[in-house]
C-alpha positions in Angstrom: 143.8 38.8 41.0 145.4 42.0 40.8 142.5 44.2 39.8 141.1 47.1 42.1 137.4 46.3 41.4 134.0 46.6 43.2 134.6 43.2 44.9 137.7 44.1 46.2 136.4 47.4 47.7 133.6 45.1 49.3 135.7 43.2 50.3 137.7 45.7 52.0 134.9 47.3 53.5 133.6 43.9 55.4 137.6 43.3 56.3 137.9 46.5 58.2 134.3 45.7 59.6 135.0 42.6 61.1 138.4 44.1 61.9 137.0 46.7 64.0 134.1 44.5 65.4 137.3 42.0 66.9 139.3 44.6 68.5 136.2 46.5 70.3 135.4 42.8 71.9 136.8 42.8 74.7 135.4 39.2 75.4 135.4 37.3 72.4 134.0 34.2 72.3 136.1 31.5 73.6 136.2 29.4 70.8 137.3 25.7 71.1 139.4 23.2 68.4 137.5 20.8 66.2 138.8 18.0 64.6 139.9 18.3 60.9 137.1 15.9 59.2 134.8 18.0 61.3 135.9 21.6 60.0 135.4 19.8 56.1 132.2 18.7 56.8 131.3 22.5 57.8 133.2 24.1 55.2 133.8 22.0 52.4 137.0 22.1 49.6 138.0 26.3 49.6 140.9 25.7 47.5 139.2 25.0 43.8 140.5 26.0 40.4 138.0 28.0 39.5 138.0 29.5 43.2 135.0 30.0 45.7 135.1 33.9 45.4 136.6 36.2 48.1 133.3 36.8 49.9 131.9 33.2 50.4 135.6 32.4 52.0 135.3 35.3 54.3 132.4 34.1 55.5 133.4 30.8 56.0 136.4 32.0 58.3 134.1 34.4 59.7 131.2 32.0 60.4 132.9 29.0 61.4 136.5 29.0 61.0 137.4 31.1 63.4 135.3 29.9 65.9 137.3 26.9 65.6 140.6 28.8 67.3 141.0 30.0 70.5 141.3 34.0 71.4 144.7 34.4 73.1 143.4 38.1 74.3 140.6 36.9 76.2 140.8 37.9 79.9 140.2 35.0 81.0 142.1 32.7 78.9 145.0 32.5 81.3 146.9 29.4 80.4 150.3 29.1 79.2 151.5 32.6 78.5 148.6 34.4 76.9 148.9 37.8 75.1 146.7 41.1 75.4 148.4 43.2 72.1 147.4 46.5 72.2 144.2 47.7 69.8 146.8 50.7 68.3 149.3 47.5 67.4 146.7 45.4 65.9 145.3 48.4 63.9 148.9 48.5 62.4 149.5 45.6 62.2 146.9 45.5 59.2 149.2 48.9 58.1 152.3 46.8 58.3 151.0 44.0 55.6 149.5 46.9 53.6 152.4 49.0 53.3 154.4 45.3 51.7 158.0 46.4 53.3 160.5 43.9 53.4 162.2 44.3 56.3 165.9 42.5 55.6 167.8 45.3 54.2 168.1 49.0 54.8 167.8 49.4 51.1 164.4 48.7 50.6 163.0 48.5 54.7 164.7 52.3 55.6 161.9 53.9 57.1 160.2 50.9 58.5 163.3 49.4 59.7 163.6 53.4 61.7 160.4 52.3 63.4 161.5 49.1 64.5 164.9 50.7 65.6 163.2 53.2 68.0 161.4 50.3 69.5 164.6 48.3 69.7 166.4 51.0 71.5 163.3 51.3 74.4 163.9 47.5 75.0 167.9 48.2 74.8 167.3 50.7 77.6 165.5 48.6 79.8 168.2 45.9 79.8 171.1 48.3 81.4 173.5 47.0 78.2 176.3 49.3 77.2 176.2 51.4 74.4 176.8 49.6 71.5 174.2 47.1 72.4 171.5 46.5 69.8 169.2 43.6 68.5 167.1 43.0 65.8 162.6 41.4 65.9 162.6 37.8 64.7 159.9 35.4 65.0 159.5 34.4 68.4 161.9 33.5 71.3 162.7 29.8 69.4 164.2 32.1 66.7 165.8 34.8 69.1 167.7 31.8 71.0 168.5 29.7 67.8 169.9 32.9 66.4 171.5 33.9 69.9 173.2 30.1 69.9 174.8 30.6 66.6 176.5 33.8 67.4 178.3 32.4 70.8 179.2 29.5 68.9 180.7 31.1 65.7 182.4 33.1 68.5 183.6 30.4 70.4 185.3 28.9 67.1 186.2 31.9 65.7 188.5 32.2 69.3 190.6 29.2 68.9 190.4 27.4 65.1 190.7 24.0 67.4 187.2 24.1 68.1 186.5 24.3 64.1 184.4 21.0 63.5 184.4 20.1 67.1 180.8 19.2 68.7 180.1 22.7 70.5 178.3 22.2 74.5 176.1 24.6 76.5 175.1 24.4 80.0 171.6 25.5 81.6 169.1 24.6 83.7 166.3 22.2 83.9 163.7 25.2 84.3 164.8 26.6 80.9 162.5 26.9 78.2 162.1 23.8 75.8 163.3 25.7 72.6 166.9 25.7 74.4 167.1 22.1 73.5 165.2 22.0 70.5 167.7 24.6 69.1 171.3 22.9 70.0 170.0 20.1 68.4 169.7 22.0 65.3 173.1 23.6 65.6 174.2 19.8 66.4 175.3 21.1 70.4 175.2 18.8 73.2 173.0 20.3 76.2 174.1 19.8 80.1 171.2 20.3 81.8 172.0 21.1 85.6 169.9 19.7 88.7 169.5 23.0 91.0 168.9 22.6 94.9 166.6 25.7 95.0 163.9 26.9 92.7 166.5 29.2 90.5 170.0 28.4 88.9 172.6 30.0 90.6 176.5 31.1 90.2 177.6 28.7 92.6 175.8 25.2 90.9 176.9 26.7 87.7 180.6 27.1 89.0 180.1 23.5 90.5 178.6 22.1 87.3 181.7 23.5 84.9 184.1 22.3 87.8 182.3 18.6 87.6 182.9 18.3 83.7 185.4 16.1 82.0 188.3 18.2 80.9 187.3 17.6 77.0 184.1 18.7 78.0 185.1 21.7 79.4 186.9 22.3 76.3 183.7 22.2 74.3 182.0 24.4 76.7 181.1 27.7 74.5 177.7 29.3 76.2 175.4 29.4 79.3 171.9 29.9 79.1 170.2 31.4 81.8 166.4 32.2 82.6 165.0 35.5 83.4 161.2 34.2 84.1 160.5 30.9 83.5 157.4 29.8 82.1 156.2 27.4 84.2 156.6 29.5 87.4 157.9 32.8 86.4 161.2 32.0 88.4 164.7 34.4 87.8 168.0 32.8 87.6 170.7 34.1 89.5 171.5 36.6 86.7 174.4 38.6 88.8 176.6 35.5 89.9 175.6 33.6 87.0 177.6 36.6 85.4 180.5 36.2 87.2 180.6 33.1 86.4 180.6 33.2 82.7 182.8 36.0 82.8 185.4 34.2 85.0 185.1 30.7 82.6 185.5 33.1 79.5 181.9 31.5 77.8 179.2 33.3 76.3 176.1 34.7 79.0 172.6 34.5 77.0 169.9 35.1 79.0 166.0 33.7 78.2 163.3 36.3 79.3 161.3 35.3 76.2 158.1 35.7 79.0 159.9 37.6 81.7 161.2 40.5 79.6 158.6 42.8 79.8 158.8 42.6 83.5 162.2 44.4 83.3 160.2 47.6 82.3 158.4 47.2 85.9 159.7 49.0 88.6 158.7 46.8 91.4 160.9 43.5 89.9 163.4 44.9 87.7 165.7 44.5 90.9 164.9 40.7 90.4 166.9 40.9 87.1 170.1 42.7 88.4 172.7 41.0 86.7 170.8 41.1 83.0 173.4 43.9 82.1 176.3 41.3 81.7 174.7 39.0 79.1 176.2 38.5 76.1 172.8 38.1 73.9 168.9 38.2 75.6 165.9 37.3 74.4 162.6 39.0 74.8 159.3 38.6 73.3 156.8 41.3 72.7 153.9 39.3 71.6 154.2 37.7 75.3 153.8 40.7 77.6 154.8 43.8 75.5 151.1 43.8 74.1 152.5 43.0 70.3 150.7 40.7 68.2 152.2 37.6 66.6 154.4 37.0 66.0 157.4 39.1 67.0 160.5 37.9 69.4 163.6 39.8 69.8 167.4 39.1 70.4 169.5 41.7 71.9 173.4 41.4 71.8 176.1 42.9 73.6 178.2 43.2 71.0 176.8 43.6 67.3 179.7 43.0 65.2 179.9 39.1 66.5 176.5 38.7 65.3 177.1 40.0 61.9 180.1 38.2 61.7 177.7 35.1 62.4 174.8 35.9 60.7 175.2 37.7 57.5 174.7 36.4 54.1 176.6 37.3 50.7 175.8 36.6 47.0 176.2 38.4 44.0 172.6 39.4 43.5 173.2 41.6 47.2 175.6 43.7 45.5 173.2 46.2 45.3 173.0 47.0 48.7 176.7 48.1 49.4 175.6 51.2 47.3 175.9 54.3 49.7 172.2 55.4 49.0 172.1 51.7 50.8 174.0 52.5 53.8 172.6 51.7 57.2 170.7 48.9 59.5 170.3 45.8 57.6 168.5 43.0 60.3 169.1 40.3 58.1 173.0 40.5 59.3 171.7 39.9 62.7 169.4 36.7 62.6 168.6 33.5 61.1 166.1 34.9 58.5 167.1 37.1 55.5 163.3 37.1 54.2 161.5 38.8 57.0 158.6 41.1 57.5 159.2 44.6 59.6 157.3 43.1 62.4 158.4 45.3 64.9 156.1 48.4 63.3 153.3 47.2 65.1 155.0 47.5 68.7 156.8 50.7 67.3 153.3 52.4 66.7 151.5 51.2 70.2 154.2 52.5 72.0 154.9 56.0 69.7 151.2 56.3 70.5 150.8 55.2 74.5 154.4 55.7 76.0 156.2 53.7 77.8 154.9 55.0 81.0 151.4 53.1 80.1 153.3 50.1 78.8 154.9 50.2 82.7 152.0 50.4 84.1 150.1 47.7 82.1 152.6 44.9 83.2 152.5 46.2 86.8 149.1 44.9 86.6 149.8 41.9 85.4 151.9 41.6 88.6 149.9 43.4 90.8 146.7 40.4 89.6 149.0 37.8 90.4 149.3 39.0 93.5 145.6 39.7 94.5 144.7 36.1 93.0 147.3 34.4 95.3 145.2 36.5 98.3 142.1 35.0 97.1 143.1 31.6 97.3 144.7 31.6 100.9 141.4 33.1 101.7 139.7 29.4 100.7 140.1 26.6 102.5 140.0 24.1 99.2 142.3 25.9 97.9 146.3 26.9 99.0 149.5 27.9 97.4 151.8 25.9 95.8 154.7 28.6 95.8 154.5 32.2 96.3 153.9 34.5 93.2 156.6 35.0 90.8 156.1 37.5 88.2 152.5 36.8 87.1 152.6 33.3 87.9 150.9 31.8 90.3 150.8 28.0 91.2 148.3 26.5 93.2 146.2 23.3 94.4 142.8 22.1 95.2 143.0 20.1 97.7 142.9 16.3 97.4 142.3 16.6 93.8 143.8 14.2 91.3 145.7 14.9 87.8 142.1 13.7 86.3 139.9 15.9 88.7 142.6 19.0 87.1 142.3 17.9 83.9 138.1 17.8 83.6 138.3 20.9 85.3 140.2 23.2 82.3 138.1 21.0 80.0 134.6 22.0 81.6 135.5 25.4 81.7 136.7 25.4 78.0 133.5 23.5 77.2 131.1 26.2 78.6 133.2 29.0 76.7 134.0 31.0 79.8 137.8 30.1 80.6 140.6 28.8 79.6 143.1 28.0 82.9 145.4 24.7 82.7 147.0 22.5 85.0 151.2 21.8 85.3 153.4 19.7 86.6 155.3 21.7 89.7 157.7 19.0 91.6 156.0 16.5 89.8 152.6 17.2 91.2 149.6 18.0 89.5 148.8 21.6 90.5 146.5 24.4 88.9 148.0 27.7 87.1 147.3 31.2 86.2 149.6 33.5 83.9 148.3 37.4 84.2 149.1 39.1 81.1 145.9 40.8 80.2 145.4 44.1 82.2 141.1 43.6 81.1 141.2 40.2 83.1 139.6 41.5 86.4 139.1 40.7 90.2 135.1 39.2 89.3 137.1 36.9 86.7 139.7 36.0 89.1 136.2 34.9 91.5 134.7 33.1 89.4 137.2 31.1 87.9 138.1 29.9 91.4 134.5 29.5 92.2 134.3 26.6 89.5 137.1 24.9 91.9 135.1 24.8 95.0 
C-alpha cells in the first residue's frame, strides 16, 4: 500500500485532473441524494479483501458517487448557510493532507501551526479583543462552542470550589444556534432559554431574565451566550448591553458568530457588532463565509490561560514536548481535540495569497446581493418581505402559498438541477429564504430563481 509505483502516479495524475476540472466549474452539477440500497445497486461492495484497485474506485466516486452529494459552492445553492471556499484554499487544502502535519503540538506542527497563527491573529484583529487575545481552528462552530462552554465553566468552578459538582446553568436566547443546547447537554448544563420581545436579545431581557431566576439558580448561573448573526435570519444580539450585563453579574460573555463572523471584516455592519470586544470567548467559522473549506471553525478567547487551564491534557508519553526545542503554540491546550489536523493552512494560504482587502470585499457582496434580491422582490407583486435584510439573509413569502406549495417548490427546483433555495419557519410561518455567501451567485440567478415562484 505504501509503494510509489506506476499506479500510484496514475493515479495521482487523474486526482489532480479531476481536482483541477472541480475547482474551474464554477457551476457544478447540482447533484441530488439517493437512497442507500440505490447507491449499492450502482456501485456494488468497494470494500473487498482482495480490494477493487484504486482506479475502478475513483471512478466510481467520480461517476456516480459524487453525483450523489450536493455542491455547497454552487451559486445558486443558497439554502442554509452555503460556502464559496476560495480555489487558492482548496488547492491547499490537497497541500495540507499531503504535507501529513499534526497540528496538536508545537513540536511536531511548528511551521504549520505559524500559518494557522497568522490567520488567527487577522480574525483576532477584526474582533477589537485586547492584546492577549488568541484562539485556536477546531472543527466547526459545534466544536468552537462546546470547547468555549468548558472553559467558562471550569472558570466558574475554579472561582468558588462550592460550585465543584454543582449542575452548572447558561442563559441565551431562543434565536441561538441549536449546537448551544446540544453542547450543555454534553457538559450536563441546564439551558434557560429567554423569550425576547423584539427580533434580537438584548441587555435589558437579559438583566430581567437573571433578576427573574430563583436564587439557587442564580447561583448556578456561570455563562451567557449571545448571537452575532443568527442563522435563520442573520439577526445581532445586543452585543454592547449584553456586555454590561455580564460584566455587572460577574458571568462569562461568549458570543456565537459561527455565520455572522465574517461580516465583522465588512465595513458597512461591523457597527452592528459593537460590543463583540467584551466577550469572553467567540466563535467564528471560516468554512461559512471566510471562503475556507470544511471543515474548520474557530474559538477566540479573551483570556488564553483560562482555556489552557481548561483544556490541556497531560501523560507521561507528552513529556517530550516540555523540551525547549518544543517551546511554543500548542492548540491542543486550547480545545476539545488533542488529535487534530492543521486545518487552518488552507485559510492561511487564500488569504497570504489574496489579502484581506479582497476577503472584505467578497463578503460585502454577499451583503450587497442580499440587498439587491430584497429589491427584486418588492418589485413583484406575488412576492413581499418578510423582514428587512439582515446580513445576507433575506426572508420572504409568496403570497397565499402554503407550507406544501414551499416545500414542492425547493423540491422542483432541486429536481431540475438548477437551485437549491429552502423554506423556514419565521414566527411560525412558512416563508421562503436566501443566504448570499457566494460572490459567483449573480443578479440573472437571483431572476430566475424568483421567476420559478411566480
Amino acid at each position: 500500500m505504501h509503494t510509489i509505483d506506476m499506479d500510484l502516479v496514475e493515479m495521482t495524475l487523474d486526482v489532480m485532473k479531476y481536482t483541477i476540472d472541480r475547482i474551474s466549474n464554477i457551476t457544478p452539477g447540482m447533484g441530488a441524494p439517493k437512497k442507500e440500497e440505490e447507491l449499492f445497486r450502482l456501485v456494488g461492495k468497494t470494500i473487498t479483501p482482495e480490494g477493487i484497485g484504486g482506479e475502478n474506485a475513483f471512478k466510481l466516486f467520480r461517476d456516480v458517487l459524487v453525483k450523489a452529494t450536493v455542491p455547497i459552492d454552487h451559486p445558486r445553492h443558497l439554502a442554509f448557510v452555503p460556502a464559496a471556499p476560495t480555489r487558492a484554499a482548496i488547492m491547499f487544502d490537497l497541500v495540507t493532507s499531503a504535507s501529513s502535519i499534526h497540528g496538536a503540538y508545537w513540536m511536531e506542527g511548528a511551521g504549520g501551526i505559524f500559518c494557522e497563527n497568522q490567520a488567527m491573529k487577522w480574525l483576532v484583529s477584526l474582533t477589537g479583543l485586547p492584546d492577549g487575545a488568541f484562539g485556536v481552528f477546531t472543527s466547526g462552530g459545534t466544536a468552537a462552542n462546546l470547547s468555549a462552554m468548558v472553559a467558562a465553566r471550569e472558570e466558574w468552578r475554579a472561582r468558588n470550589s462550592d460550585n465543584v459538582g454543582v449542575k452548572a446553568l447558561m442563559l441565551t436566547s431562543h434565536g441561538a444556534h441549536s449546537s448551544i443546547q446540544a453542547m450543555a447537554k454534553v457538559i450536563d448544563a441546564d439551558v434557560v432559554m429567554i423569550d425576547i420581545e423584539e427580533e434580537k436579545l438584548t441587555g435589558r431581557e437579559l438583566q430581567n431574565a437573571i433578576d427573574e431566576l430563583e436564587e439557587k439558580d442564580r447561583k448556578r448561573l456561570f455563562s451567557v451566550v449571545a448571537t452575532g448573526g443568527t442563522t435563520n435570519a442573520g439577526i445581532i444580539d445586543e452585543l454592547d448591553t449584553i456586555a454590561d450585563v455580564c460584566e455587572k453579574e460577574d458571568v462569562w460573555f461568549h458570543v456565537d458568530c459561527a455565520y455572522g463572523g465574517g461580516a465583522l471584516a465588512a465595513t458597512s455592519v461591523r457597527h452592528l457588532f459593537n460590543g463583540i470586544e467584551w466577550a469572553d470567548s467567540i466563535t467564528i467559522d471560516p468554512h461559512k463565509w471566510l471562503f475556507s473549506p470544511y471543515d474548520c471553525g474557530a474559538v477566540i478567547y479573551r483570556n488564553l490561560d483560562l482555556a489552557k487551564k481548561a483544556h490541556a491534557q497531560e501523560g507521561s508519553y507528552l513529556e517530550i514536548f516540555q523540551d525547549e526545542g518544543a517551546q511554543g503554540f500548542n492548540p491542543a491546550d486550547y480545545q476539545i481535540q488533542l488529535t487534530r489536523r492543521v486545518r487552518g493552512m488552507p485559510l492561511w494560504f487564500s488569504l497570504a495569497m489574496h489579502g484581506t482587502d479582497k476577503y472584505r470585499q467578497a463578503i460585502e457582496r454577499g451583503i450587497e446581493l442580499a440587498q439587491i434580491a430584497a429589491k427584486k422582490i418588492e418589485k413583484r407583486k406575488n412576492l413581499e418581505m418578510v423582514r428587512p435584510t439582515s446580513l445576507s439573509v433575506v426572508l420572504f413569502r409568496r403570497k397565499n402559498w402554503s407550507p406544501e406549495e414551499y416545500k414542492e417548490w425547493t423540491y422542483s427546483n432541486h429536481r431540475n438541477g438548477f437551485a437549491l433555495v429552502t423554506p423556514t419557519k419565521w414566527k411560525k410561518e412558512t416563508v421562503a429564504r436566501f443566504c448570499f455567501i457566494n460572490p459567483d451567485t449573480t443578479e440573472e440567478d437571483i431572476d430566475q430563481i424568483l421567476d420559478t415562484m411566480e
